[in-house]
MDTraj code that builds the backbone (N, CA, C; nanometers):
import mdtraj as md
import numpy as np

residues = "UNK UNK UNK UNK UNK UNK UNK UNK UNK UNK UNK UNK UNK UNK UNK UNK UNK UNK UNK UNK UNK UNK UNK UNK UNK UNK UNK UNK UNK UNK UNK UNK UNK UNK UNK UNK UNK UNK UNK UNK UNK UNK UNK UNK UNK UNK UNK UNK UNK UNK UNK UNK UNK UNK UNK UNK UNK UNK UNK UNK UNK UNK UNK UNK".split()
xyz = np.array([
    [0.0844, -0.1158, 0.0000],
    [0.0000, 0.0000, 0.0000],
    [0.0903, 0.1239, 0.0000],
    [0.0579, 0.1821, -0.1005],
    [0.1336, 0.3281, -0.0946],
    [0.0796, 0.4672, -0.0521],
    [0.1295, 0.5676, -0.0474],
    [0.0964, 0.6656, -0.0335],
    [-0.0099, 0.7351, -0.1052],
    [0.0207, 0.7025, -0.2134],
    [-0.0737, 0.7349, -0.3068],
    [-0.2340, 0.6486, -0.2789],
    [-0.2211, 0.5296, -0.2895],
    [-0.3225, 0.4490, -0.2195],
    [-0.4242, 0.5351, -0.0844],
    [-0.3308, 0.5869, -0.0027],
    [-0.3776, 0.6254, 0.0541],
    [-0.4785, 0.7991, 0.0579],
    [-0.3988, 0.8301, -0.0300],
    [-0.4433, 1.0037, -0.0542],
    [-0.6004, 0.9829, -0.1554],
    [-0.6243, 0.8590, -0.2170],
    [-0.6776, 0.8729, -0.2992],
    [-0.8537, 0.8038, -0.1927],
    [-0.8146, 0.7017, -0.0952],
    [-0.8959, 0.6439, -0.0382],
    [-0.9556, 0.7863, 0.0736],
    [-0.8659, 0.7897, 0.0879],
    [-0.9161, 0.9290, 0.1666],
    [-0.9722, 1.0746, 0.1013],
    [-0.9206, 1.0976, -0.0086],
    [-1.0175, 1.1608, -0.1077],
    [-1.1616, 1.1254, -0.1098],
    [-1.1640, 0.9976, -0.1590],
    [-1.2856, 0.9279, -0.1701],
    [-1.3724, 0.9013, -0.0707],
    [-1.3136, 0.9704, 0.0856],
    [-1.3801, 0.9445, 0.1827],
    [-1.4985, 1.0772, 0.1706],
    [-1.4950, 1.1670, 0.1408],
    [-1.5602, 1.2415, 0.1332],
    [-1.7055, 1.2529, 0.0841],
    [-1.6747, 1.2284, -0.0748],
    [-1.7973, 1.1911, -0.1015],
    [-1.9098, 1.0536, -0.0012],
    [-1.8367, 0.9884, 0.0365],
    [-1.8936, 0.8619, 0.1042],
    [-1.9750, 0.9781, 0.2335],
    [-1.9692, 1.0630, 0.2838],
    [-2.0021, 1.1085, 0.3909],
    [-2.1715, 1.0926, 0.4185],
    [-2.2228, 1.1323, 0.2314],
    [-2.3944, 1.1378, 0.2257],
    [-2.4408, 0.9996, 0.2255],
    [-2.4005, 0.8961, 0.2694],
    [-2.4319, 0.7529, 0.2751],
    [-2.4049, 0.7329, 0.4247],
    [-2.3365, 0.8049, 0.4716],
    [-2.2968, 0.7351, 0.6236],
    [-2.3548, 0.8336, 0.7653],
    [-2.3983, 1.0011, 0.6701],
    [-2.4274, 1.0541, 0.8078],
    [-2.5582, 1.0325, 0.8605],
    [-2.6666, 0.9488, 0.7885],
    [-2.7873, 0.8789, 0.8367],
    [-2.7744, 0.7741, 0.9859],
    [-2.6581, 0.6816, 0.9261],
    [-2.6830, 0.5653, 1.0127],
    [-2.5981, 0.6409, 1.1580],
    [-2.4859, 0.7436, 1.1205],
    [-2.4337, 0.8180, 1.2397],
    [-2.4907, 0.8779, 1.3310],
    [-2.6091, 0.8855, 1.2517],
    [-2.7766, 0.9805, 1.3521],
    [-2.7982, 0.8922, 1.3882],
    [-2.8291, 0.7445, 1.3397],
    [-2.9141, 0.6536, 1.4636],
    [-2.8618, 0.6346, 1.5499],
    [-2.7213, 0.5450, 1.5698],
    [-2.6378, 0.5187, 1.6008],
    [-2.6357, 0.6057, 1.7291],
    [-2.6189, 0.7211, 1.7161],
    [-2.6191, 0.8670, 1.8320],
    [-2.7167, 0.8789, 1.8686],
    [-2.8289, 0.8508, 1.8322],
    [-2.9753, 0.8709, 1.8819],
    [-2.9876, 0.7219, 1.9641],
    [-2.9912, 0.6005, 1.9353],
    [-2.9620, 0.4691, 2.0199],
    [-2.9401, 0.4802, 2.1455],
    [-2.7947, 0.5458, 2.1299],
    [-2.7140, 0.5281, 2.2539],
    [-2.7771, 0.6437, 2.3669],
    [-2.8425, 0.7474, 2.2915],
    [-2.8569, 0.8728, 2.3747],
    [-2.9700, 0.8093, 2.4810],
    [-3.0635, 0.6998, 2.3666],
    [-3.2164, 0.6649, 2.4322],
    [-3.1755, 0.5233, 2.5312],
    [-3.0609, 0.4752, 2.5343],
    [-3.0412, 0.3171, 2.5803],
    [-2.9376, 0.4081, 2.7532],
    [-2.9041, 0.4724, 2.6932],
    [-2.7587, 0.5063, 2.7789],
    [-2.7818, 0.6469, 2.8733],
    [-2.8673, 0.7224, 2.7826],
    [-2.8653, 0.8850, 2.8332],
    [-2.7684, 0.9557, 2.8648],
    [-2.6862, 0.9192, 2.7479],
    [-2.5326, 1.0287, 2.7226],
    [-2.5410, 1.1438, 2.6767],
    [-2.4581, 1.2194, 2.7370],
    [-2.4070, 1.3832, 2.7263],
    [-2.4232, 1.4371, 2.5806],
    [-2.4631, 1.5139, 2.5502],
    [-2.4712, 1.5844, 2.4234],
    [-2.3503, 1.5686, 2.3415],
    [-2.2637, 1.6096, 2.3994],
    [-2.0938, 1.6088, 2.3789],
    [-2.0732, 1.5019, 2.3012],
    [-2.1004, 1.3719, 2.4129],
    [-2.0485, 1.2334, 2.3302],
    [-2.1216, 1.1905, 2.2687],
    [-2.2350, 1.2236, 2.2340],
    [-2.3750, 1.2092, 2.1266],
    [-2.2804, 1.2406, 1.9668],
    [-2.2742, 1.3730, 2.0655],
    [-2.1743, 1.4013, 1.8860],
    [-2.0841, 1.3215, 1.8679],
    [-1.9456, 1.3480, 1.9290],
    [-1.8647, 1.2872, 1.9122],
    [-1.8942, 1.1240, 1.8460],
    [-2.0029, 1.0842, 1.8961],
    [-2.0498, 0.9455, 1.8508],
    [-2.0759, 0.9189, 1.7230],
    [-2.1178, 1.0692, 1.6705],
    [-2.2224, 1.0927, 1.5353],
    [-2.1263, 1.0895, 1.4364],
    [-1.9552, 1.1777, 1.5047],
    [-1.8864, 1.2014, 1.3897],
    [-1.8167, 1.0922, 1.3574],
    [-1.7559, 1.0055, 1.4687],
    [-1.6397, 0.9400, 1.4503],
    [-1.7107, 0.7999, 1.3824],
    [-1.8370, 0.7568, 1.3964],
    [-1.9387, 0.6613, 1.3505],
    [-1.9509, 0.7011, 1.1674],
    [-1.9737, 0.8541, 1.1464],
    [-1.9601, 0.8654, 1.0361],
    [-1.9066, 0.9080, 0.9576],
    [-1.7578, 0.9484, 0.9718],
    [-1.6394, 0.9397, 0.9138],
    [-1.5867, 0.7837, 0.9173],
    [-1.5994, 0.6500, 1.0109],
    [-1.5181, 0.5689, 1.0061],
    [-1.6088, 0.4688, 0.8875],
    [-1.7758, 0.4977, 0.8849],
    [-1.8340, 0.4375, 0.7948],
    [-1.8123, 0.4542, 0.6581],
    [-1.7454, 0.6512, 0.6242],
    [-1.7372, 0.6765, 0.5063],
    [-1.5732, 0.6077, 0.4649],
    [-1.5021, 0.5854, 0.5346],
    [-1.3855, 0.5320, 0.5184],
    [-1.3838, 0.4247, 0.5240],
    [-1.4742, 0.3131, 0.5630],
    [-1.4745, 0.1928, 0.5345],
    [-1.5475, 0.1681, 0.3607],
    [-1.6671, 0.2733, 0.3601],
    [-1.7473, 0.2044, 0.2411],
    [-1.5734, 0.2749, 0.1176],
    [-1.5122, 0.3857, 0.1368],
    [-1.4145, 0.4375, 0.0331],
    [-1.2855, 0.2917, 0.0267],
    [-1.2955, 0.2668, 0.1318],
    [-1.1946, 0.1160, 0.1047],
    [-1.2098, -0.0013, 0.0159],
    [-1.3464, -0.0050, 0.0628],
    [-1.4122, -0.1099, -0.0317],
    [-1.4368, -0.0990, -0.1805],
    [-1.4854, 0.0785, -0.2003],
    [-1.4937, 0.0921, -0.3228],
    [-1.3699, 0.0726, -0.4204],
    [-1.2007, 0.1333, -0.3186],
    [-1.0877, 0.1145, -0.3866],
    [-1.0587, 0.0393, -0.4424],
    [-1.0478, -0.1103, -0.3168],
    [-1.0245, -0.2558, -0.3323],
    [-1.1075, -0.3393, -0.3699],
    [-1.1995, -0.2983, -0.4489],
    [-1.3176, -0.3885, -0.4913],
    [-1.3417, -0.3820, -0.6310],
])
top = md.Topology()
chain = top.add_chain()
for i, resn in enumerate(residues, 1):
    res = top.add_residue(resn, chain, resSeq=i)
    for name in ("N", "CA", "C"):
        top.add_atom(name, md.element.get_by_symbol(name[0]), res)
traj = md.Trajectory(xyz[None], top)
């Protein structure tokens, strides 16, 4: 895996964002209704859930 590999998967993470910030809302909404967590980590939940989804589906699209 090169560098390049990488600049390009991560490019591609971007667009992936309008596919992943749906399930990042449930996901944050779940935990808020199961758990009754802080606003704070609601987010934090929302982003890192849907940045790691848009970077998984941009992997797949690379290597696939």
């Amino acid at each position: 895996m090169s560098s390049h590999d990488i600049i390009i998967i991560l490019v591609m993470t971007f667009p992936m964002f309008i596919f992943t910030v749906y399930p990042g809302i449930k996901v944050a909404d779940y935990l808020d209704k199961s758990y009754q967590i802080q606003e704070k980590t609601k987010r934090g939940v929302m982003v890192c859930v849907t940045f790691l989804g848009a970077l998984f589906l941009s992997s797949l699209l690379y290597y696939i």
